[in-house]
C-alpha positions in Angstrom: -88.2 66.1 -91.8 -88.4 69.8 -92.3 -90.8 71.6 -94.8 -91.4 74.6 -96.5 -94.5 74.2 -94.3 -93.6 76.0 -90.6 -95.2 74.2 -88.2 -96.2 77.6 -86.2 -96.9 80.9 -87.0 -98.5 83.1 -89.9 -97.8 84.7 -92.7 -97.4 88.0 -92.3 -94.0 89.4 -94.7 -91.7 87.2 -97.0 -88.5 85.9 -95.9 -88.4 84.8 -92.7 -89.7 81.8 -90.3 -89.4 80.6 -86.6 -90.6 77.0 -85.7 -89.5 74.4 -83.4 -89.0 70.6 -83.2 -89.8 68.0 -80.9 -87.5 66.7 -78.4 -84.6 65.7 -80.4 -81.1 67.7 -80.9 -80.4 65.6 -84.4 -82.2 67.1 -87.4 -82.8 66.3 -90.5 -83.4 68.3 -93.4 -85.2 67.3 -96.6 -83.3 68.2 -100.0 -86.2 69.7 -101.4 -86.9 71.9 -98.3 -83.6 73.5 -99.2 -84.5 75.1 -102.0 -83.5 78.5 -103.3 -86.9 79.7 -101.9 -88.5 78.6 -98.7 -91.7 80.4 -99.6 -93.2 83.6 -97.8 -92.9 82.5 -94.2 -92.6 84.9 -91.3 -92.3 84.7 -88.0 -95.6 86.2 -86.0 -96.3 86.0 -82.5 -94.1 83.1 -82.2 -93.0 83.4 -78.6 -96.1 81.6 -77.1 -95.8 79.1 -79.6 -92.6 77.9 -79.4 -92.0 74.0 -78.4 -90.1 74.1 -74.7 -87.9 71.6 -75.8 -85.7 70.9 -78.7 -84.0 73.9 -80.5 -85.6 76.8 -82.5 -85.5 76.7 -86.2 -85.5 80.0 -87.9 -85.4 80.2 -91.7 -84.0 83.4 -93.6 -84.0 83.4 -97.4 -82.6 87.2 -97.6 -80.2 89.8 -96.7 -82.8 91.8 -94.9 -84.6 88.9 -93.5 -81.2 87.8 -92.3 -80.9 91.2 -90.4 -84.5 90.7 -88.9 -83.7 87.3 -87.9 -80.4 88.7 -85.4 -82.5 91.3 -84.5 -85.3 89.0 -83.4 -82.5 86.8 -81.9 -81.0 89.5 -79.7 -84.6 91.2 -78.8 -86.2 88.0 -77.1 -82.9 86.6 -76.2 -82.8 83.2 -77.3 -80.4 81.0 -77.6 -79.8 81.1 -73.6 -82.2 78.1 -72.1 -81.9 75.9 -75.7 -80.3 76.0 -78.9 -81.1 78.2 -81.8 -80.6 77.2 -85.7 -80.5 79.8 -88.1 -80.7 78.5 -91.5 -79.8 81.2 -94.6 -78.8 81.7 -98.1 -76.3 84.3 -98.8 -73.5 84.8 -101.0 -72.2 87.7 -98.8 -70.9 87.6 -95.4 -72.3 89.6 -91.9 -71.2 90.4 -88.4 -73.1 88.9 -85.1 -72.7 89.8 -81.8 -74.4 86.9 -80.2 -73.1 86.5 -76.8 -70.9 84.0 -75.0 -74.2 82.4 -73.0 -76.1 82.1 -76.3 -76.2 79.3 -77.8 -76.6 79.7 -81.6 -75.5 78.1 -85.0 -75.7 79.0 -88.5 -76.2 76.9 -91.7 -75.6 78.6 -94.9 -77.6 76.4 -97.7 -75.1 77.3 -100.5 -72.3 75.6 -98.5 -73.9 73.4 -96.0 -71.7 74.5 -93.0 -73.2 75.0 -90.2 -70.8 77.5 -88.3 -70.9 78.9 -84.4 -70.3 82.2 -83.7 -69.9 84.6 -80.8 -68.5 87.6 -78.9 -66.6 87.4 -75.4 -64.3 90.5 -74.5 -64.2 92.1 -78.1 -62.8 88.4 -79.5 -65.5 87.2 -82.5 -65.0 83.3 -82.4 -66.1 81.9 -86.0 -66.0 78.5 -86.1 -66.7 75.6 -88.2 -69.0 72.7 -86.0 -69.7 70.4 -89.1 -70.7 69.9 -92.8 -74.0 68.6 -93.9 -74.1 65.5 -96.8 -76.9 64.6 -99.0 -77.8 60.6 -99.9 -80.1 58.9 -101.3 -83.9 59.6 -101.2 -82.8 62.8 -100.2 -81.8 62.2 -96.5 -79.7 64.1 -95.1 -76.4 63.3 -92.8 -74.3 65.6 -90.9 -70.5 65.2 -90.2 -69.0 67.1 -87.0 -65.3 68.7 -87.6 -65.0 67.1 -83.8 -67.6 65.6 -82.8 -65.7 64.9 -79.0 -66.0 68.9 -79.1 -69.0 69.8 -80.4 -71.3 67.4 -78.6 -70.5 68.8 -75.1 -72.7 71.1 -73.4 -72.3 74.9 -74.3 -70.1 75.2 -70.6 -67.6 72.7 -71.6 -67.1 74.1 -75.5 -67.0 77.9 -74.0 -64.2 77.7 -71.8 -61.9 81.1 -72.8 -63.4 84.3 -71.8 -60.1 85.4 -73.3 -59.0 88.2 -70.2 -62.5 90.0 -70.3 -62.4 91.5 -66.7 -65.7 91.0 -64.5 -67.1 92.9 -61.1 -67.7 90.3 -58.3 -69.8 91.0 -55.5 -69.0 89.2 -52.3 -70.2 90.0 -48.2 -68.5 88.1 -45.5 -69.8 84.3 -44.3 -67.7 83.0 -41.9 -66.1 80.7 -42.2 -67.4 80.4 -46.2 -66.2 84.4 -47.0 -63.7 86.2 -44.3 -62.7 89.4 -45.0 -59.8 91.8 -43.4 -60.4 93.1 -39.8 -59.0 96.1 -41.1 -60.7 96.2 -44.2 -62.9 99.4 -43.9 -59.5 101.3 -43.8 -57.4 100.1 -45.7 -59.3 99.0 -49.4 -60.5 101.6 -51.4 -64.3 102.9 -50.7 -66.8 103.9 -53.7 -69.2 106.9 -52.9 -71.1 106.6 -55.4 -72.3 103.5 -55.7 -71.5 102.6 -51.4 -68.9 99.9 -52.5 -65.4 99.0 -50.9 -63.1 97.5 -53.5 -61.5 94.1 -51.6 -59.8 92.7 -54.0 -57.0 91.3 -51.9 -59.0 91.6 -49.1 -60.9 88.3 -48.6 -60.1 84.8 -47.8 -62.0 81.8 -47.7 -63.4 78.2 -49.1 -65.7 81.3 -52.2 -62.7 83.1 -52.8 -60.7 79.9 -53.6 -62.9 78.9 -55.9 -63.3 82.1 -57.9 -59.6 81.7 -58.7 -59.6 78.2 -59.9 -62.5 79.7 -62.3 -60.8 82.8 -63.0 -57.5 80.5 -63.7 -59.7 77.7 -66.0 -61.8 79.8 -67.7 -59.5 83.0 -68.3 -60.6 86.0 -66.9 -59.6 89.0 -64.1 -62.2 90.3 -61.7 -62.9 93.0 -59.2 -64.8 92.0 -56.0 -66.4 94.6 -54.5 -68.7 94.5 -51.1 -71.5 96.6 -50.4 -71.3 99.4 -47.1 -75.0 98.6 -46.6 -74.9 95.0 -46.4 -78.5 94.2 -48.5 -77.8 91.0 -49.8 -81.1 90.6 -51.7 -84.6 91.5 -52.0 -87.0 92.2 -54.0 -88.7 96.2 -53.2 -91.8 97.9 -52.9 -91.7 98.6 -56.6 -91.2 95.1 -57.5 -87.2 95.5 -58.5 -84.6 94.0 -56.9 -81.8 95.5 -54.3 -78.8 95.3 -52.6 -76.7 92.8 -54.0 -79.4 91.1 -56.2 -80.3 94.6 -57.5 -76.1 95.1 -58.2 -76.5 91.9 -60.2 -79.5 92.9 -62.3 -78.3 96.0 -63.5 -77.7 95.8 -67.4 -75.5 99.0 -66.8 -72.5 99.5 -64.6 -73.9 96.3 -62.6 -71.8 93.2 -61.7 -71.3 89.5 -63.6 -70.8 87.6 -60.4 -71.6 87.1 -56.9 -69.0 84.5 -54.9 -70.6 84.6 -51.5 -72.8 82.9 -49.6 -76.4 83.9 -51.5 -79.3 81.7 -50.9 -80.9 79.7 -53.1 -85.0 81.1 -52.9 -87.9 81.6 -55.5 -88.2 85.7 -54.8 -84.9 85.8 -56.9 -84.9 83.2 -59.4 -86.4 86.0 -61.9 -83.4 87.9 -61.9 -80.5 86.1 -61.3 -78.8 82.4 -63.1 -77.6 80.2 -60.3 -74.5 78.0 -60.2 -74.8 74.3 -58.7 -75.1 75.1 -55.1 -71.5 74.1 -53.0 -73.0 73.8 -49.5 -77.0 73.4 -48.0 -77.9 75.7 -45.2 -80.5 73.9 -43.5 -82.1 76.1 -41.2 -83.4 74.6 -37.5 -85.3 75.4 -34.0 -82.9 75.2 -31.0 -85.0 74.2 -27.7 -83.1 75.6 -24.0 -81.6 72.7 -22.4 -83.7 71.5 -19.0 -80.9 70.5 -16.5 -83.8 69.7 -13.7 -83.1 66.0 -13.3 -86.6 65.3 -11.2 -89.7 64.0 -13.1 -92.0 66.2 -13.8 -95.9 64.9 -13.3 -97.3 67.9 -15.4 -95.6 67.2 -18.1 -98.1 65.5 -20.4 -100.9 67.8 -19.5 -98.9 71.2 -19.5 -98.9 71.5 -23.8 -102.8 72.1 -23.1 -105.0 74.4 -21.2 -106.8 73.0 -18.2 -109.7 74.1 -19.2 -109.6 72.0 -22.4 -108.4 69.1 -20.3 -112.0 69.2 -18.8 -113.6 69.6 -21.8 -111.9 66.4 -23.0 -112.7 64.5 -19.7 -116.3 65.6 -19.8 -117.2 64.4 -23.7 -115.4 61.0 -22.7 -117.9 60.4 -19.8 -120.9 61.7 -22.2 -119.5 59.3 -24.9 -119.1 56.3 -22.4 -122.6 57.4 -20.8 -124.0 57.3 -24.5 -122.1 54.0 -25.3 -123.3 52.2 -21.8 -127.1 53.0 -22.3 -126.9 52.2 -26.5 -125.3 49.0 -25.2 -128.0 48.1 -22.6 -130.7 48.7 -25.0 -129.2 46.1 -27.6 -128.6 43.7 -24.9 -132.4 44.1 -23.6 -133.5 43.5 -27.4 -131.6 40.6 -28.3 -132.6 38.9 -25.7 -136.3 39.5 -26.2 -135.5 38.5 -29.5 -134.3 35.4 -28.6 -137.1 34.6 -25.8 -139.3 34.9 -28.3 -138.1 32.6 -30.8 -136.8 30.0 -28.9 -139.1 30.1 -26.2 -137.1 29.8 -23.2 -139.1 30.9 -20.7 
């Protein structure tokens, strides 16, 4: 259960608070939690706070707190690794522009809907996941429009990017990328930015793929190949380049790479990664020795010979040491037992 109560944060201004839950997806309000006023709840320095798993609960109670809460949504940009649930009361309606990788839904407490909504290519999708129900000692149930829908991850309910246009950077991988021989003078070459335009250009296992995804999930692209050939690292000023860098942008940048780029922990920061298609495992190639003869040396040659003696020499010191500890025992034990026994 839910209460007026927000399990993190401090009161700092009315209207507004950020928790989250445990582990579980499925929650349950309280009736009395939904009350017309949640109390003067707002969310502080919640970002440290917040549980890593289950989905962020964030409370509004007003118009402006409303506002604050998008704003808050779209300034620390949640809704991208786990759900978001923004819970409201309003009689009047406003605009988001939550965006197609954000995962966030809205439950108005005068009707109980909880609604999903998002941008992708100008198109504002609105739609209706479920209705909440009240029972007895104030549990609560919740009833999905299409529940076959609405319980698949946000990939599988996002499928329509509705003809929005995207700029693909590629480099050629042989035999995962090939581009035209010719390519340099025929495609169309950028200045400004050191880019040839190839759409058209390249062939291969990447640029099959892009079209099934450009087919299944609606959109057009560019692909576009840099003259410099950086793929990706990371500069001296700690920002990425070449083709990472391309990628990073938030302005004029691109929205997709579909080439071979490695998989490595310098660019997880700034890039989102796709299931991997192939594994490059790198390896040490050793020249061939077509001399059929034994060699005798061949033991001995990893080492120096000068360590070889050094070796040699502590096992006769050791043996030495071993032969003369050994004698002395012997000599003592049987004194020992001379002594006690008498045999002489």
């Amino acid at each position: 259960m839910l209460t007026s109560n927000p399990a993190l944060g401090t009161i700092q201004s009315p209207g507004l608070a950020a928790f989250g839950i445990g582990k579980s997806r499925q929650v349950a309000f309280a009736k009395e939690t939904m009350s017309s006023d949640f109390g003067p709840c707002k969310l502080s320095p919640i970002k440290k706070k917040l549980v890593p798993k289950g989905p962020t609960i964030i409370i509004a109670t007003d118009h402006e707190s409303i506002a604050e809460a998008l704003t808050f949504i779209d300034k620390e940009n949640l809704g991208t690794s786990k759900p978001v649930i923004l819970i409201y009361k309003s009689n009047s309606t406003f605009s988001t522009s939550f965006r197609i990788d954000q995962e966030v839904f809205m439950i108005n407490t005068n009707t109980w809907e909880m609604r999903e909504s998002y941008v992708v290519n100008g198109q504002h999708m609105d739609l209706l996941v479920g209705n909440y129900t009240w029972h007895l000692a104030s549990r609560a149930s919740f009833l999905y429009k299409d529940e076959n829908h609405w319980m698949r991850a946000l990939g599988k309910r996002r499928t329509d990017l509705f003809g929005q246009h995207l700029s693909v950077m590629t480099d050629e991988d042989y035999p995962y990328t090939t581009l035209d021989p010719d390519f340099e003078s025929k495609a169309v070459f950028h200045e400004k930015n050191g880019t040839y335009e190839l759409t058209g250009f390249v062939t291969g296992l990447y640029q099959e793929i892009l079209d099934l995804l450009a087919k299944e999930l609606n959109f057009t692209y560019t692909l576009y190949k840099r003259q410099d050939r950086v793929w990706g690292a990371i500069g001296e000023d700690g920002k990425p380049e070449g083709i990472l860098g391309d990628l990073w942008k938030e302005e004029n940048g691109a929205d997709l790479v579909a080439a071979a780029f490695g998989m490595i922990l310098l660019r997880a920061p700034y890039v989102q990664y796709l299931p991997p298609i192939s594994d490059y495992k790198p390896g040490l190639f050793i020249k061939r020795q077509f001399k059929e003869a034994f060699n005798w040396y061949l033991y001995v040659q990893p080492f120096h010979a000068d360590l070889w003696i050094g070796v040699f020499a502590v096992s006769i010191v050791i043996a030495f040491w071993f032969s003369c500890i050994s004698g002395v025992m012997n000599k003592k034990q049987a004194s020992f037992y001379n002594s006690r026994y008498n045999f002489n």
